[in-house]
C-alpha positions in Angstrom: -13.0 -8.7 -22.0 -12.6 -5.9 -19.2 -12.7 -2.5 -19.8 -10.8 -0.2 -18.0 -11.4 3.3 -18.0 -8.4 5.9 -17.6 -6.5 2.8 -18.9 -3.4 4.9 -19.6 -2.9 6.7 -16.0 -1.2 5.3 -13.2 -3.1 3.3 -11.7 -5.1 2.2 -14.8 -2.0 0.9 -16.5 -0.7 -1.3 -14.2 -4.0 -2.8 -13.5 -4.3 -3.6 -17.0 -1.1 -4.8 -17.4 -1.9 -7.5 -14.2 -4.9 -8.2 -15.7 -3.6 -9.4 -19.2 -0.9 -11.4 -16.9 -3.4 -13.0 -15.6 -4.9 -14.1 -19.2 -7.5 -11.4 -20.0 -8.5 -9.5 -22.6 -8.6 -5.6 -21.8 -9.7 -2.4 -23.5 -8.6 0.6 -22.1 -10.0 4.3 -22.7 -7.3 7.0 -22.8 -9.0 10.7 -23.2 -6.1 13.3 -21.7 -3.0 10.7 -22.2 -2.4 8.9 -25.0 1.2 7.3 -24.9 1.3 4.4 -24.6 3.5 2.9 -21.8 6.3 0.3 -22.5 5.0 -2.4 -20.5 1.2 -2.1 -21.9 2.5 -1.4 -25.5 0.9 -4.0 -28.0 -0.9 -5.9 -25.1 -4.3 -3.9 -24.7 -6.6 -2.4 -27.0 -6.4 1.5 -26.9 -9.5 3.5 -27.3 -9.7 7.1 -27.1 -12.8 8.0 -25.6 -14.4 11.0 -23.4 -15.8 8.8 -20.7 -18.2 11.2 -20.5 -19.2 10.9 -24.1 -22.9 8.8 -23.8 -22.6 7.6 -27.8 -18.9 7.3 -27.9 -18.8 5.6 -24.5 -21.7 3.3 -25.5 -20.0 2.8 -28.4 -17.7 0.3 -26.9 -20.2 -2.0 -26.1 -20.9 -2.8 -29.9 -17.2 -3.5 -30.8 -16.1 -5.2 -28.1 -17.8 -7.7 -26.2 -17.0 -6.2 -22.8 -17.8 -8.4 -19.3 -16.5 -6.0 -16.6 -15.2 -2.5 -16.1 -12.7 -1.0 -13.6 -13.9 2.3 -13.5 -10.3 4.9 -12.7 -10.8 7.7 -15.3 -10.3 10.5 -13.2 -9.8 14.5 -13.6 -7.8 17.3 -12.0 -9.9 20.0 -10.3 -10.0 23.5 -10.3 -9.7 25.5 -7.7 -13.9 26.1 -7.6 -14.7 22.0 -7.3 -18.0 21.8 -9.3 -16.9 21.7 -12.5 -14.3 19.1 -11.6 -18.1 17.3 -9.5 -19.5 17.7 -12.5 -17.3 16.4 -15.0 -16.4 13.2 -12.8 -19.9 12.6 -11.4 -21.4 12.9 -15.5 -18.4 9.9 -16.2 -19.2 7.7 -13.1 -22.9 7.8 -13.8 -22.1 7.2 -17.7 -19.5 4.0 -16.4 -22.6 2.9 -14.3 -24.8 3.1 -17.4 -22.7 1.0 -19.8 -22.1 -1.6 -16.9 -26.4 -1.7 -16.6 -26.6 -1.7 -20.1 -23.8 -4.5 -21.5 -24.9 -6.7 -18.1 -21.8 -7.1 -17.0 -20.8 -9.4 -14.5 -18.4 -6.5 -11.8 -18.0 -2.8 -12.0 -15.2 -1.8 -9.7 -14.6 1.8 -9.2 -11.8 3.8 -7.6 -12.5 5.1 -3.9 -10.1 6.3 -1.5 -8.4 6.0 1.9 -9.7 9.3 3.1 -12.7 8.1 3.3 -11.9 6.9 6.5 -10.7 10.3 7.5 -11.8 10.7 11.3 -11.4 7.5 12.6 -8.8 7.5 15.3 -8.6 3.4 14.9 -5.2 1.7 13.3 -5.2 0.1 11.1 -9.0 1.1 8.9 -11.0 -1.9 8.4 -13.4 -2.0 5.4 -16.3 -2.8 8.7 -15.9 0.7 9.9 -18.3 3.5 9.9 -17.0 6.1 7.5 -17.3 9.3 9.5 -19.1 12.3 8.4 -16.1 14.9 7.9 -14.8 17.5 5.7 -12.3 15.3 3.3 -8.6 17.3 2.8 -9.4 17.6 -0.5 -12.2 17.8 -3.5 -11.0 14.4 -5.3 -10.9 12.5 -2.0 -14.7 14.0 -1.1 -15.8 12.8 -4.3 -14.4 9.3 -3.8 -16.4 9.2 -0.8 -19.6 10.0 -2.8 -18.8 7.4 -5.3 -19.8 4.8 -2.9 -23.0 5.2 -2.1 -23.8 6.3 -5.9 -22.3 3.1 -7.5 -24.0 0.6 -4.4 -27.5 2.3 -5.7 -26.9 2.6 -9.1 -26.1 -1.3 -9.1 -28.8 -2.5 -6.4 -30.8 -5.3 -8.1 -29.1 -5.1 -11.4 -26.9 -8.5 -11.4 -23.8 -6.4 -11.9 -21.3 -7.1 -8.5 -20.2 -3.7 -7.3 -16.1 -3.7 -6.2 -15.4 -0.2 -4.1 -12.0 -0.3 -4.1 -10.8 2.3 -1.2 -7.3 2.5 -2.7 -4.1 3.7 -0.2 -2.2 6.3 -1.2 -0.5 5.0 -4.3 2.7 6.0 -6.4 5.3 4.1 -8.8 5.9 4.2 -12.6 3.6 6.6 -14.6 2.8 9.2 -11.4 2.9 13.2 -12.2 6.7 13.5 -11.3 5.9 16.8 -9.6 3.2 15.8 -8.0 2.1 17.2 -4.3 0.4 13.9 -3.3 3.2 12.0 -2.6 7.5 12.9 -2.0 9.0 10.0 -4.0 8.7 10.9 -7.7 9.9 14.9 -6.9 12.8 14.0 -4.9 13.9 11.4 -7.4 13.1 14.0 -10.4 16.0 16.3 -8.3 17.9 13.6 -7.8 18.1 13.0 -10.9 18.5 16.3 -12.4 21.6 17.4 -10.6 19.6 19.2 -8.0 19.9 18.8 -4.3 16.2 17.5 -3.1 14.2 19.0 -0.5 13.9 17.5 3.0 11.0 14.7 3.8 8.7 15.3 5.9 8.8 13.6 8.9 5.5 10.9 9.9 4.7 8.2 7.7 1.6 6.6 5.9 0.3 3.4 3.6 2.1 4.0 0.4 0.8 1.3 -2.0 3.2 0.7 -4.9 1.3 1.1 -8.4 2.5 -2.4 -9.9 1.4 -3.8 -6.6 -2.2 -2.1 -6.8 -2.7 -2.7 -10.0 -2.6 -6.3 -9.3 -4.6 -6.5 -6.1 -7.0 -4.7 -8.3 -6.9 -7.3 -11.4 -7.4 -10.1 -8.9 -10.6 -8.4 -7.5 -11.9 -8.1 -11.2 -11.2 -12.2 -11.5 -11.6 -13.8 -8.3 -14.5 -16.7 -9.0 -16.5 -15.2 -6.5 -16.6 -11.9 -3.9 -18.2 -12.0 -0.4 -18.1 -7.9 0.0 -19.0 -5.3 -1.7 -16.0 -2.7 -0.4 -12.3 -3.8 -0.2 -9.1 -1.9 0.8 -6.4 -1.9 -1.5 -2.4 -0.9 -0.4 0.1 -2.4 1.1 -1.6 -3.0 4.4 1.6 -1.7 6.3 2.6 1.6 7.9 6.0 2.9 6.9 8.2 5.8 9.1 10.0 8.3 7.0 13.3 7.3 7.9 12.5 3.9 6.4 12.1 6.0 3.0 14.5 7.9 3.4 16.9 5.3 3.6 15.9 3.6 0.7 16.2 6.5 -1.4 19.3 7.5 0.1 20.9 3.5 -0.8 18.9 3.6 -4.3 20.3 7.0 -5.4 23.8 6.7 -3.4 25.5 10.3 -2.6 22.1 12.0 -3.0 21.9 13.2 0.4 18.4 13.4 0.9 17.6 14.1 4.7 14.6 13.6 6.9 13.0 17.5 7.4 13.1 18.1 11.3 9.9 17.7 13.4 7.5 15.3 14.6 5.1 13.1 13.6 1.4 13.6 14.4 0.7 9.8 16.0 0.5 6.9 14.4 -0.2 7.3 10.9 -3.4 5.6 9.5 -3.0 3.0 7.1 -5.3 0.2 5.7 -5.8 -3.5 6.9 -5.8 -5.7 3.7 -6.6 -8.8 5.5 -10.2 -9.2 3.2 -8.1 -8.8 0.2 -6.0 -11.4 1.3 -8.3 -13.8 2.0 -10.6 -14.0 -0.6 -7.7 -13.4 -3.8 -4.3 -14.8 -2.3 -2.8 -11.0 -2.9 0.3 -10.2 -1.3 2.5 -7.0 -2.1 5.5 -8.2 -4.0 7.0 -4.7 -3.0 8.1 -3.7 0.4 9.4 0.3 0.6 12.8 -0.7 -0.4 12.4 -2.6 -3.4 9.9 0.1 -5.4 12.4 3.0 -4.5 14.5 1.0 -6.0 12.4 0.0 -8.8 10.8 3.2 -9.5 14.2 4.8 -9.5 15.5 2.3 -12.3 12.3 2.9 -14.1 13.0 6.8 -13.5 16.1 6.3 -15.2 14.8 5.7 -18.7 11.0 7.2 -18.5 10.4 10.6 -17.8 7.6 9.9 -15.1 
């Protein structure tokens, strides 16, 4: 069985749901969130548990006969970032615990594309030095210290550390408001009656959440691993016109425009060619088809 912690966000979901597609057992801890989405509903056990919690989190280990973790329990920070530190460093280093403790056989944890932030190289290969500079933001600099943490934590133990230095992702289950990414707000107007802000102009590495979660899943079952660090998106860059034609033919009469202004360059995004070799992953989504599946999904879920 794997455990998957924050089981019931985003990212978490989706991986659980492409890991009991590809015939395993799954437990997922909910703490904040506990609805249930549709396509998980009745497939995964649902435990609601403070990560954080040593006895509760422990726990686990004596009902369930866990054999790896995917570690993506993750909080919102304020704006003074230790408490937010605090809280996510005390859940990692509890994670790392119960992976030592059960023996289990990979403990993949949730890094980040910024932590390549600095590197003027396209596309970020998982080889590269990771620079030292001031992340944009306090969740991305604590992905970056995840890394290091986890890699000692683990060294000698028998348990297979997986960094997963994930793209910026979206899809089904994302805050609809949120600021990290245009798709879901625009689509929220959209589909509210409103007329929808402008894009931005420029571009990025949008991984689709279904897509993640199963590049993820495949990581957590692959017979056998040759790194310890693997990028996880959709391993191609994407112009903002691109998106904002495919919202534009998803929600048709909508309107939405491309805000004037240039890009800064060429925008980073990830090479996935490790991934690729050593799982068989390939994105089933391009930028076209999850507009147009998030919008359907949009249509009968409220995020």
């Amino acid at each position: 069985m794997i455990l998957v912690t924050g089981g019931l966000g985003m990212i978490g979901a989706h991986t659980a749901a492409a890991l009991v597609d590809l015939g395993e057992e799954v437990v997922v801890t909910a703490h904040r969130r506990r609805d249930v989405p549709s396509f998980l509903a009745g497939r995964v056990a649902v435990e609601a548990v403070d990560v954080a919690d040593r006895d509760a989190f422990l726990a686990l280990g004596e009902r369930y006969d866990i054999g790896g973790i995917v570690h993506l329990a993750g909080s919102i920070p304020e704006p003074d970032p230790i408490p937010y530190f605090r809280r996510d460093t005390a859940a990692l280093l509890m994670a790392l615990e119960a992976a030592r403790s059960w023996e289990v056989a990979r403990f993949a944890v949730a890094g980040s594309i910024s932590s390549y932030e600095g590197r003027d190289e396209r596309p970020w290969t998982e080889d590269l030095a990771l620079p030292l500079a001031v992340p944009p933001h306090p969740i991305a600099a604590f992905k970056k210290a995840v890394e290091p943490l986890t890699l000692f934590a683990l060294a000698g133990t028998g348990v297979q550390p997986v960094i997963l230095r994930i793209g910026s992702t979206w899809g089904p289950l994302m805050d609809p408001e949120s600021p990290f990414n245009p798709v879901p707000s625009t689509v929220s107007a959209v589909l509210r009656g409103e007329r929808p802000r402008a894009l931005p102009a420029g571009g990025g590495d949008f991984g689709y959440a279904p897509d993640s979660g199963r590049a993820i899943a495949l990581l957590m079952t692959a017979p056998s691993l040759a790194h310890a660090a693997y990028n996880v998106s959709s391993g191609v860059p994407f112009d903002a016109r691109e998106l904002v034609d495919a919202l534009n033919a998803a929600l048709p009469g909508s309107g939405i425009e491309l805000a004037a202004g240039e890009s800064s360059g060429a925008a980073p995004y990830l090479d996935i060619g490790r991934l690729r070799a050593e799982t068989g992953f390939e994105p089933v989504f391009d930028i076209a088809a999850a507009v147009a599946h998030y919008v359907d999904w949009r249509r009968g879920n409220p995020r």
